[in-house]
N, C-alpha and C positions, 0 to 999 in steps of 0.2 A: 504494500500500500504506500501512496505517497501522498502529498498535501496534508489538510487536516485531520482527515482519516485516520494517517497513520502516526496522529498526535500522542503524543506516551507524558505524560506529565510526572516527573519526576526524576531525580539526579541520582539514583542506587543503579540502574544498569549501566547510567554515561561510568558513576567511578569506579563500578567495578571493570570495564573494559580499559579503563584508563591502567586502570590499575595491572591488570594484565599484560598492559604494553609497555610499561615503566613510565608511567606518570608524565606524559610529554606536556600534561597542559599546567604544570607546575615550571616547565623550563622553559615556558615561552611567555616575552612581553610582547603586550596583547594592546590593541586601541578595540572595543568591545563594544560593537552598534547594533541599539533595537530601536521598537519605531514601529505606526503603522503604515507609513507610508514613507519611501525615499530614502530609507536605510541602504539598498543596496546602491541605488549614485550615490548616497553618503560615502560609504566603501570605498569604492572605488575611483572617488577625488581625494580623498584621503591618502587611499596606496598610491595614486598617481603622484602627488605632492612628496609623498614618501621616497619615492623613488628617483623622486627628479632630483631630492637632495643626496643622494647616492648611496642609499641604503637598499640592501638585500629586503624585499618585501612579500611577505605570505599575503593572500588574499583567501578568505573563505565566505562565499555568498553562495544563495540557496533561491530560486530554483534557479536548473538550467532550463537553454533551451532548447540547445540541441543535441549535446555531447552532456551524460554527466563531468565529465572532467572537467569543463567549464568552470563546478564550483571549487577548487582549488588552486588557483595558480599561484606562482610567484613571479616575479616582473613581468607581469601580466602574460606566462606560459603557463597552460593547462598541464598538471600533473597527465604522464605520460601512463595509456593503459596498463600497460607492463606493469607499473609500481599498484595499479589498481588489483588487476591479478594477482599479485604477486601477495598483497596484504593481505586480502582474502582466506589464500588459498592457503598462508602459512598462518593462520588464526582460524582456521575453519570449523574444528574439534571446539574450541569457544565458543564463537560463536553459535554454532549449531543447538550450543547446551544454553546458553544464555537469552537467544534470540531478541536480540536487540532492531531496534527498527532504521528501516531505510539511515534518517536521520539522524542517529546515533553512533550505526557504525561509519557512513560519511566524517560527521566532529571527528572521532577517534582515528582514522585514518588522515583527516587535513590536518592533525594535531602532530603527529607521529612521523609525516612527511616534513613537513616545516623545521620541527628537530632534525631531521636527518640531514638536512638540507642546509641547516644553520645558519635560517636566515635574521635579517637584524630584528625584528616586529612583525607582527604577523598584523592583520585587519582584517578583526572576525563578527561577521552579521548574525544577530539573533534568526533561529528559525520562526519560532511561537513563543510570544508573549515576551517571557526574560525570566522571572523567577525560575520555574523551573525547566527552563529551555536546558539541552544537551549542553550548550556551547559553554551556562553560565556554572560549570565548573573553572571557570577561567581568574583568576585574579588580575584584575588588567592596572595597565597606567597611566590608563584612562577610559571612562564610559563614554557614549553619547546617546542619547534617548532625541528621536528625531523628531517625533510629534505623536499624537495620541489620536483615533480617528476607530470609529464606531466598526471594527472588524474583529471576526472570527470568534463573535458575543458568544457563542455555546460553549468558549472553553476560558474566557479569561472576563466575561463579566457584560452586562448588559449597562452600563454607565461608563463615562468616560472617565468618573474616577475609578470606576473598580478596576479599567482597562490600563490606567496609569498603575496602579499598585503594583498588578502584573508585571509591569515592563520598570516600574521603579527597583523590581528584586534582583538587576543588574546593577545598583548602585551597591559598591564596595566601601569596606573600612578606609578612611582618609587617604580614597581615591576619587579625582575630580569627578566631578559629571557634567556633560555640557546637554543641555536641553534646548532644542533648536527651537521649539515654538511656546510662547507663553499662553497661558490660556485658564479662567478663572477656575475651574472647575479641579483641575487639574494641578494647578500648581503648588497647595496645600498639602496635595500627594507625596510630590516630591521633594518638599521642603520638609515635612516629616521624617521620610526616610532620610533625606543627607543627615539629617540634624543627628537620628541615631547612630549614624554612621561615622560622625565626625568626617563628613566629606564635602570638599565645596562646591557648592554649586553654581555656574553658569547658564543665565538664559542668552542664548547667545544672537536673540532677536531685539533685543534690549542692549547689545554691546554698542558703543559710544562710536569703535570703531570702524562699522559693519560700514561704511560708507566710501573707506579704502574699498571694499571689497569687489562694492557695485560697480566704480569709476573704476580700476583695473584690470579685473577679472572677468566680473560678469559679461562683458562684449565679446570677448574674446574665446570663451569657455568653448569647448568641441559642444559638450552637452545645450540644448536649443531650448528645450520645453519650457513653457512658461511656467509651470512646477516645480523647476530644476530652481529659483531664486531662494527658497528655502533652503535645499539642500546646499547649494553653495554657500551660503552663510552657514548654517551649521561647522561646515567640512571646515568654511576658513577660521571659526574661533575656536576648534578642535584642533586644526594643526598650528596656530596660535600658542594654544597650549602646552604644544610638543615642541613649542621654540624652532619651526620648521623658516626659513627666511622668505619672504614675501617675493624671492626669483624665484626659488622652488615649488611656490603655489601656485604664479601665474603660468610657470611651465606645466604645471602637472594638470592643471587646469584647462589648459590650450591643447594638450595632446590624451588627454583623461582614457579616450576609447582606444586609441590606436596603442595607449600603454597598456590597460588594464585589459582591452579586452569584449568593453563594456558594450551589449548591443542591446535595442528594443527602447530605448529611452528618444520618443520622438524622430527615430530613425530613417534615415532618407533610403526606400529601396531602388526607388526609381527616379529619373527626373520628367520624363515625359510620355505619357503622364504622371506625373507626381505623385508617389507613392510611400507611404509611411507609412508605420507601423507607432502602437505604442503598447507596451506593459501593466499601463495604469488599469485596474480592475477590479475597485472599489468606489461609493461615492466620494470619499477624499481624494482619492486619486482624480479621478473620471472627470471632476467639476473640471480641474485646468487644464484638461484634452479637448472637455466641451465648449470652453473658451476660444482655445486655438484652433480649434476646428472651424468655429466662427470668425475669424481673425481670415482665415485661408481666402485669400481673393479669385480663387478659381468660379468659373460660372456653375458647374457641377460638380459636388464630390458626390463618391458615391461610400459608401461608408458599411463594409463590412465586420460584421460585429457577431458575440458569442460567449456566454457566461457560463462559471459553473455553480450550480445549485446552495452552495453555501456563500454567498454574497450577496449584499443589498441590492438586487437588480429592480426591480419596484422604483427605488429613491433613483438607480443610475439612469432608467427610462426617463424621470421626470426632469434630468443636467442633462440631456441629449438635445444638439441642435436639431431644431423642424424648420421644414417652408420647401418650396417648390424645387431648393437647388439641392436638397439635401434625398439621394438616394438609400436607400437601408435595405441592405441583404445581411438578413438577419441567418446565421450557422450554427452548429454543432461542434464546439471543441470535439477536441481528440480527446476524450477522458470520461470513465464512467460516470463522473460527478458531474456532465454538462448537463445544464438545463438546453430540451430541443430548439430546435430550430422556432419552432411552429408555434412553441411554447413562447417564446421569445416575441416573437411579431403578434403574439394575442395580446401580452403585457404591455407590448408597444401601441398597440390599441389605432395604431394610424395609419398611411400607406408605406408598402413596405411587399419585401417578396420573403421566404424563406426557401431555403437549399441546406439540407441538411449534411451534406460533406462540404467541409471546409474547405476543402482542396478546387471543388466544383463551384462553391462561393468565390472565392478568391478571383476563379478563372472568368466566374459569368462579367466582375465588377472591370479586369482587363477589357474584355472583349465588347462590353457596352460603354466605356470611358472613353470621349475622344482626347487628343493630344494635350489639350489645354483643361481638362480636367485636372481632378487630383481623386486618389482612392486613399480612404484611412482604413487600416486593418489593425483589429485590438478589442479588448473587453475581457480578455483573459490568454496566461502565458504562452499556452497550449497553441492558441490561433496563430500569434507571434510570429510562436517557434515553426508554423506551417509556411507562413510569411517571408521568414529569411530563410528557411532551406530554399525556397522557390526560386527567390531572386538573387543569391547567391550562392547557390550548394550547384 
């Protein structure tokens, strides 16, 4: 099982596999990012920044899209299968007896590689929630909690304080935390937990000096999405933190994808017609997709779309652009958990086609797009990932 499905809440299998392997997540400094949204470009302008200042960089983000190896690299190369194999197959008799999930033996292998490999800092994203996520056997030297947003309610809380608490269980003893978005509900949460923790805390939307960040950075950034303003300020008072110098973020900043790796964030598949792709798959995400999709001066987009069944899709119909230029070929992720096609364009409630292979979606929105169109492909990772095999595999 994989996504939330195969959610396991508790840290007794991560330590004991840890433990098994010789404790790798005890020898590694760690920068340790949760969040419900923009945790993984958090990531990976983080490693980018890391890297440009000349340090050996572990990366570990979650999901892939197309390769699992994807979620492990370092200087933005995907750990090689062999070493996937190889871990496996020489922990196997463990594993078999312990039966740890997708997501567990992943951490314990990106943890175990990164030691071996001996690199300077690794930069590792929470999977689910943070308290008792796999990853948050980590003692880091530094948190970042990237913003709080009403996802994946059946396992971490139907409020956006209960959802902060959750994700606050990544704040360590008199280890910083940088908190990328303030927010009333929530920020009581967090200032509780540092306070027991004797740890400081940073809002790093409130920093004095986030205004360097917009006039140098922000123009320049590979990453486009009008969503990506948050995450860039987070990333720049986080590597701030780590004393990283202001040429090493604008370069890591300027070259972010082509270092790390990083694909599906606003991504350009094609240019004519103009073809994009985006990741975002909740309504905190979705609002600033549905922005820019409006922003798009093409006379038609045609807008290929597809959810799965544990996401607010109800609230993300209602941030969906409408009106006569706006096409909806409404699909079927690749995933037992999608909600259908057909299911999809009923909720949509407006005009609209459904095509139930994604693959066959993707092709109808080519084939009826003329030159000076634009197609958006997105709503969940699944579609994405059908998205960039197509137009570059």
């Amino acid at each position: 099982m994989v996504g939330a499905a195969a959610y396991k809440p508790g840290l007794e299998n991560t330590l004991r596999l840890m433990e098994h392997i010789g404790n790798p997540h005890e020898q590694l400094r760690a920068v340790h990012v949760a969040g419900t949204n923009g945790k993984g470009s958090t990531c990976h302008l983080i490693a980018a920044a890391l890297q440009a200042s000349g340090l050996k960089v572990g990366l570990f983000t979650s999901p892939h899209l197309v390769s699992l190896t994807e979620r492990i690299r370092i200087n933005g190369q995907p750990i090689p299968e062999a070493d996937v194999a190889a871990f496996v197959t020489k922990h196997k008799e463990f594993l078999d007896a312990l039966q740890p999930s997708f997501f567990e033996t992943m951490t314990a292998l990106a943890f175990a590689y990164f030691v071996r490999e001996k690199v300077d800092i690794a930069v590792v994203e929470v999977g689910l929630g943070g308290r008792l996520d796999s990853t948050n056997v980590l003692h880091p030297i530094l948190s970042v909690i990237t913003n709080i947003g009403m996802d994946h309610t059946e396992f971490l809380g139907t409020t956006l304080a209960a959802i902060a608490s959750e994700k606050a269980g990544i704040i360590k003893p008199r280890v910083t935390c940088i908190i990328g978005e303030t927010n009333e509900e929530t920020e009581p949460v967090f200032m509780e937990r540092a306070a027991e923790c004797e740890a400081e805390l940073v809002f790093a939307d409130q920093c004095e000096y986030l205004r360097q960040c917009r006039v140098h950075y922000a123009t320049e950034c590979e990453l486009k999405g009008l969503y990506q303003e948050h995450n860039l300020q987070t990333a720049f008072v986080a590597l701030r933190a780590l004393h990283i110098k202001h040429e090493a973020i604008a370069e890591g900043y300027a070259n972010v994808c082509r270092m790390t790796g990083l694909r599906g964030r606003w991504e350009t598949l094609q240019e004519r017609p103009l073809v994009i792709c985006d990741t975002g798959h909740n309504s905190h995400g979705l609002q600033y997709v549905a922005r820019q999709l409006e922003a798009l001066p093409h006379p038609h987009i045609w807008i290929v779309f597809g959810m799965v069944n544990d996401k607010d899709t109800e609230v993300v119909m209602h941030l969906m652009p409408h009106g006569e230029r706006y096409h909806y070929i409404f699909t079927t992720p690749n995933t037992k958990r999608a909600r259908s096609a057909q299911e999809m364009l009923e909720i949509w409630g407006k005009e609209g086609i459904a095509i139930e292979n994604s693959k066959e979606a993707i092709q109808f929105a080519q084939e009826h797009a003329a030159e000076e169109d634009a197609i958006f492909i997105g709503g969940s990772n699944y579609l994405v990932s059908d998205a960039i095999s197509r137009f570059t595999y």
